[in-house]
N, C-alpha and C positions, 0 to 999 in steps of 0.2 A: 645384717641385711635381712630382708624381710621375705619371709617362704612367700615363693607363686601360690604355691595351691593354698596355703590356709593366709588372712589376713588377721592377727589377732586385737582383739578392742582397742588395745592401747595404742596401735600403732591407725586404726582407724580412726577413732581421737585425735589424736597426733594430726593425723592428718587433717582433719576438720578443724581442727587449731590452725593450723600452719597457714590452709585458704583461706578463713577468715581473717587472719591478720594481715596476709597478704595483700585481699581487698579493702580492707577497712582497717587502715594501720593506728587511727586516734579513739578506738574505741573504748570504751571503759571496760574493765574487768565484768561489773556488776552487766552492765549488757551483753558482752561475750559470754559468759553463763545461762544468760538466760537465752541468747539466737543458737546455743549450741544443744539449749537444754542440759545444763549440768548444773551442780551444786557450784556455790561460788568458793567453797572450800577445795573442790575437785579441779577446778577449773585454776588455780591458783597454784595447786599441786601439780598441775601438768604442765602451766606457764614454765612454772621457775626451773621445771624439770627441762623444759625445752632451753630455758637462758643455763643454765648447768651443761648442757650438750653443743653450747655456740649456735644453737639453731635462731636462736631471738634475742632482743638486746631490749629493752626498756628505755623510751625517750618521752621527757616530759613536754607536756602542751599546755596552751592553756583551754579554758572552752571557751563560747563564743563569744560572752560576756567578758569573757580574758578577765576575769576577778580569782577564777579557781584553776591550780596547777592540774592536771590529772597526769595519769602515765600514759602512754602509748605503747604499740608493742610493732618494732620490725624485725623482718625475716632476714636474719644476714647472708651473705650467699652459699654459709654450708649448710644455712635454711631452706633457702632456694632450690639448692641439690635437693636437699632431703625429702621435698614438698615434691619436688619432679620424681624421684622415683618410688615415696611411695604414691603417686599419682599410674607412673607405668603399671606397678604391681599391683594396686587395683582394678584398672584396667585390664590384664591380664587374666587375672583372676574372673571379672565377669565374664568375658570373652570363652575362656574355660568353661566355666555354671553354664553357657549359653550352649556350646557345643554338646555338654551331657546330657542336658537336657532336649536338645535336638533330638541325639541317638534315641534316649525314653521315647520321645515322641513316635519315633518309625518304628520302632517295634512294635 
């Protein structure tokens, strides 16, 4: 489970994987790389890491011109969970940052 107080990269990735696919489940790898800014090797390493955890499945499409297969990527629903609460945890977490920094403020 993911600490309140600290969110660490991978799981912030993770997360920003998780939305994106969620919104946009036909997208190509090579474009998910570059909307998330990562390398397309990185990006590839944290896919498969999410399909190895049942977060994501892989389903083929075609593109528009329906001549070329490509893959897709959906959130299955221990994705869905996963996507939800490291969404609260994040949440959480600013919410926190916001209060500390409040207190800084008045003093």
């Amino acid at each position: 489970m993911v600490n309140v107080h600290k969110m660490n990269k991978v799981d912030e990735k993770y997360l920003q994987i998780l939305r994106r696919v969620q919104k946009k489940p036909n997208t190509t790898q090579r474009k998910l790389a570059k909307d998330l800014d990562l390398s397309l090797g990185k990006l590839n390493y944290c896919i498969n890491e999410l399909k190895n955890k049942g977060l994501v499945k892989f389903e083929k499409f075609k593109n528009k011109s329906n001549k070329i297969e490509n893959i897709g990527y959906i959130l299955t629903p221990s994705g869905i969970s996963e996507r939800t609460k490291l969404t609260i945890n994040f949440m959480k977490l600013k919410m926190k940052e916001y209060d500390e920094l409040k207190k800084e403020l008045k003093l």
